[in-house]
N, C-alpha and C positions, 0 to 999 in steps of 0.2 A: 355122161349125159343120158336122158330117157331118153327112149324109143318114141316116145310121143311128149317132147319136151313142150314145156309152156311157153305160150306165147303175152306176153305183157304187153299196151299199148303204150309209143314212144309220140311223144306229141311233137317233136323237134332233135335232130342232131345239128349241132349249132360249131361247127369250124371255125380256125382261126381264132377260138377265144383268150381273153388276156384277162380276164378276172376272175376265171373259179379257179384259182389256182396258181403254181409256178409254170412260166413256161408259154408256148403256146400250146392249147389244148384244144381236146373236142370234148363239146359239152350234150350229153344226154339226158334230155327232159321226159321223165317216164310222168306216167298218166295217174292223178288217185294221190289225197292225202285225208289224214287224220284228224289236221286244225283245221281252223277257220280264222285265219286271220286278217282283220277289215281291211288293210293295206298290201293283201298280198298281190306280186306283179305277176304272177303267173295266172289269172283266173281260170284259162284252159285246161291247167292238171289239177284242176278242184274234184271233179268226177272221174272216176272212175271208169266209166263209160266213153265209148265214142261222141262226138257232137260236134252237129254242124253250126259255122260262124259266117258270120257274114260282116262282109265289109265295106261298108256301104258307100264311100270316098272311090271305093273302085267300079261301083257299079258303073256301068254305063244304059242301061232300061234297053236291051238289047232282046230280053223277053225272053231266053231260051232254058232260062230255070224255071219258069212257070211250065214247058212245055213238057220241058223233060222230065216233070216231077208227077209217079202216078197217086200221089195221095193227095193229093189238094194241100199240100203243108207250105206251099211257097206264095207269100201274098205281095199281092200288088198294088196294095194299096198305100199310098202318099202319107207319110210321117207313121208308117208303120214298120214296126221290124221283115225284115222281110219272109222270117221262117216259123210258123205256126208249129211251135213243139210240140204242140197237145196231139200232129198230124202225123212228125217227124218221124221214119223209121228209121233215119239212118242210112239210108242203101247208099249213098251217096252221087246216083245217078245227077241231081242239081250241082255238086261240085265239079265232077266231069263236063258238065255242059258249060260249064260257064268259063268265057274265054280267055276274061280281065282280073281273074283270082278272087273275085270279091267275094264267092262262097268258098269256103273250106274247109276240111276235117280234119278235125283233131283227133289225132289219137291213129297209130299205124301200128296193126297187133305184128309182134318180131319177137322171134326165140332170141336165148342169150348168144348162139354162134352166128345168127345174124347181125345181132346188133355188133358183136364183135368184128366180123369180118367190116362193116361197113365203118366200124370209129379204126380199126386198124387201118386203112389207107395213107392217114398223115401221119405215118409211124415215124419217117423222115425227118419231119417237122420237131417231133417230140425228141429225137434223139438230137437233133442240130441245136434244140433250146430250153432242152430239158424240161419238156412238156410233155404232157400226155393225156389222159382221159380223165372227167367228172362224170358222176354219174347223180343227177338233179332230180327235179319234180316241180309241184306236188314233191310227196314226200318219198322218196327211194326206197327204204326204208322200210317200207309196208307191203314190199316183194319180194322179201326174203332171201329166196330160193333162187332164183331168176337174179338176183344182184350178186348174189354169191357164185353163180354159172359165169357172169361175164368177168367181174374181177378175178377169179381163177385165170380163166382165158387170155385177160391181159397180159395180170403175172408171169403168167406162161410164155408169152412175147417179150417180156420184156419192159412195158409197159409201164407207167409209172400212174397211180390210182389217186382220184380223189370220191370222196364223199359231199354231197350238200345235205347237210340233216337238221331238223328240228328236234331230233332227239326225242320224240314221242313216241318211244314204240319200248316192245319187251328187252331184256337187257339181254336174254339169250338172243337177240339177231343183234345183235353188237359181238356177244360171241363168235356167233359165225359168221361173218366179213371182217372182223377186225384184221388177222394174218392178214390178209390181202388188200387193205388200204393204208399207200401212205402218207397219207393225210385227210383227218375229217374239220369237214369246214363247217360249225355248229351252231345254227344260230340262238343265239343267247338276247333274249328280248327284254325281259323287267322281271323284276326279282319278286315284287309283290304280287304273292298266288290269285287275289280277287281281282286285280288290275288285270292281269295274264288270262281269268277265265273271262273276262268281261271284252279284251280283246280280241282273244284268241280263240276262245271256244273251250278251253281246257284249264286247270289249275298247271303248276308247272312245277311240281313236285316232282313225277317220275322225269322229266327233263333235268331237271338237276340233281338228281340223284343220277341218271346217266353217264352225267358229264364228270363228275367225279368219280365213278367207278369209270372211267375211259381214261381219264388223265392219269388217275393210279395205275392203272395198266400199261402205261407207258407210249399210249399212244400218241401217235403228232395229231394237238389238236388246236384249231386257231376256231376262236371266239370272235363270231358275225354277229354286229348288234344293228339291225335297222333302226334306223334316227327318225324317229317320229317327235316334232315339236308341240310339244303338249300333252302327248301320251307318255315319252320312256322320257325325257330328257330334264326330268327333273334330279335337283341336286341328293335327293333324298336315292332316286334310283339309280345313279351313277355310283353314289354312296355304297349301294348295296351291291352292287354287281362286283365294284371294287373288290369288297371285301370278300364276295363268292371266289373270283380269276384268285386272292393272295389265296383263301384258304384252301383250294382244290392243288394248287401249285402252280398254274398257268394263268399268268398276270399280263396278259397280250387279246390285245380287243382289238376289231377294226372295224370300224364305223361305217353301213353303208348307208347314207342319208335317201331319204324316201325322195322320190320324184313322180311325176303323174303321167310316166311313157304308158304305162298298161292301162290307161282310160279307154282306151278303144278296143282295146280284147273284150272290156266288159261289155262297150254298147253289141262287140259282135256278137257275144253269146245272150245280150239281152237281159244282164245283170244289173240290179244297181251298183253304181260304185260310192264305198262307203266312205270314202275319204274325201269328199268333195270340198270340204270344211280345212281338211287343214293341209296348213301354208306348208310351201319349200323352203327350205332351209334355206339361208346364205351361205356364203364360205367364212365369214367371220362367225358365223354362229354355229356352225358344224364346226369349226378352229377351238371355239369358249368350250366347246361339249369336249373336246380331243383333249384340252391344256387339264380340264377338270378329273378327269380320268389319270394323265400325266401326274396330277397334287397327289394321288391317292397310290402312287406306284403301279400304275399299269402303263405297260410299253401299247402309247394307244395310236391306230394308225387309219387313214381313209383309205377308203377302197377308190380305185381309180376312175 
């Protein structure tokens, strides 16, 4: 480790989790990715940066975020957000002050032996159910150095490692963390590159070119496909993705269908949210999208 080791912001260590992964785990949502995807649930590890949210279901007009705040960035006025970014420094004196949580900061800067020490605590857990750590975002991925320092550390414990990646990044930082992840959880969205940049932000070529040089590698990799009706769930791109999981070698997909829990990250940070338009899935039509993946030889499963 340096002498003056890096500090990354961690937006969230999330206990007890039962979905990124085998096991119960702890899951760490570091700060900063590379897409843009309209339906992402995470809106808080968009940037890279600190930022303050606001929650506005918790407010109670209680008034001591206007007080505490010395740049004039906290407004009061009625059907307005309440945090003037153009003012915002950051300092987070308004989060401090405010009683009932409705202001908050995102983003807690932690070297990699910190974050280690504090996901090591449920180590217990991990060994009683064969759980252990993810390491989330935004994208992880694009910390290179810093992701490589805490899975080391795990390892080192004992610890059993996941990845959540979108796969957009150089293939030498798949070099350096693969040894030390036993499992990458990959999200695999639509196979057509204009559709992919039109959603996403990016064409999705080095993404699949990732994923096959991962899977060739021998790595344990399970294929995350968000279920967007209307966007991915056409027969044409089930089709396709099919044939991507037979030709790579890893014909295992698991469906996590879109829902609209992260509508209120966005009003807090004061984002649009782009998915206003489209519907929730049912469970017989998240079933039709599962059966259809099943025709085409892929072991296809929902996420819980």
């Amino acid at each position: 480790m340096s002498e003056n080791p890096e500090k990354v912001l961690v937006n969230d260590i999330q206990g007890y989790s039962i979905h990124d992964g085998p096991g119960i785990r702890t899951t760490v949502f570091l700060k900063g990715c590379n897409l843009d995807c309209q339906w992402c649930q995470n809106p808080e590890g968009m940037s890279l940066s600190q930022q303050v949210g606001f929650m506005e279901n918790l407010c109670q007009g209680c008034g001591k975020c206007l007080k505490a705040c010395q740049h004039g960035a906290i407004v009061a006025t009625p059907g307005e957000h309440r945090v003037d970014y153009s003012k915002c420094v950051v300092c987070g004196d308004c989060v401090e002050a405010c009683y009932y949580g409705a202001l908050v900061m995102y983003g807690k800067p932690m070297t990699a032996q910190e974050l280690f020490e504090e996901a090591r605590k449920d180590k217990l857990f991990y060994d009683a159910t064969e759980g252990g750590v993810t390491i989330s975002g935004g994208e992880p991925l694009i910390h290179p150095e810093f992701v490589h320092d805490v899975l080391v550390l795990l390892k080192e414990d004992g610890i059993n490692t996941a990845i959540e990646t979108a796969g957009c990044v150089p293939w030498k930082t798949f070099e350096l963390v693969a040894d030390y992840v036993d499992l990458f959880l990959f999200d695999f969205k639509m196979a057509d590159p204009a559709r992919h940049e039109h959603y996403i932000g990016k064409p999705n070529d080095l993404i699949l070119e990732n994923a096959e040089k991962l899977v060739k590698r021998g790595a344990n990799v399970l294929f995350r496909m968000p279920l967007l009706k209307g966007v991915n769930d056409s027969d044409e791109n089930i089709s396709a993705m099919s044939e991507f999981a037979k030709k790579v070698g890893n014909p295992h997909i698991q469906l996590m269908p879109y829902h609209r829990m992260a509508e209120n990250k966005y009003k807090a940070l004061n984002k649009p949210y782009r998915c206003e338009e489209v519907p929730v899935m049912d469970k017989s039509e998240v079933e039709a999208v599962r059966l259809k993946f099943v025709s085409h030889g892929i072991d296809c499963t929902t996420s819980k």
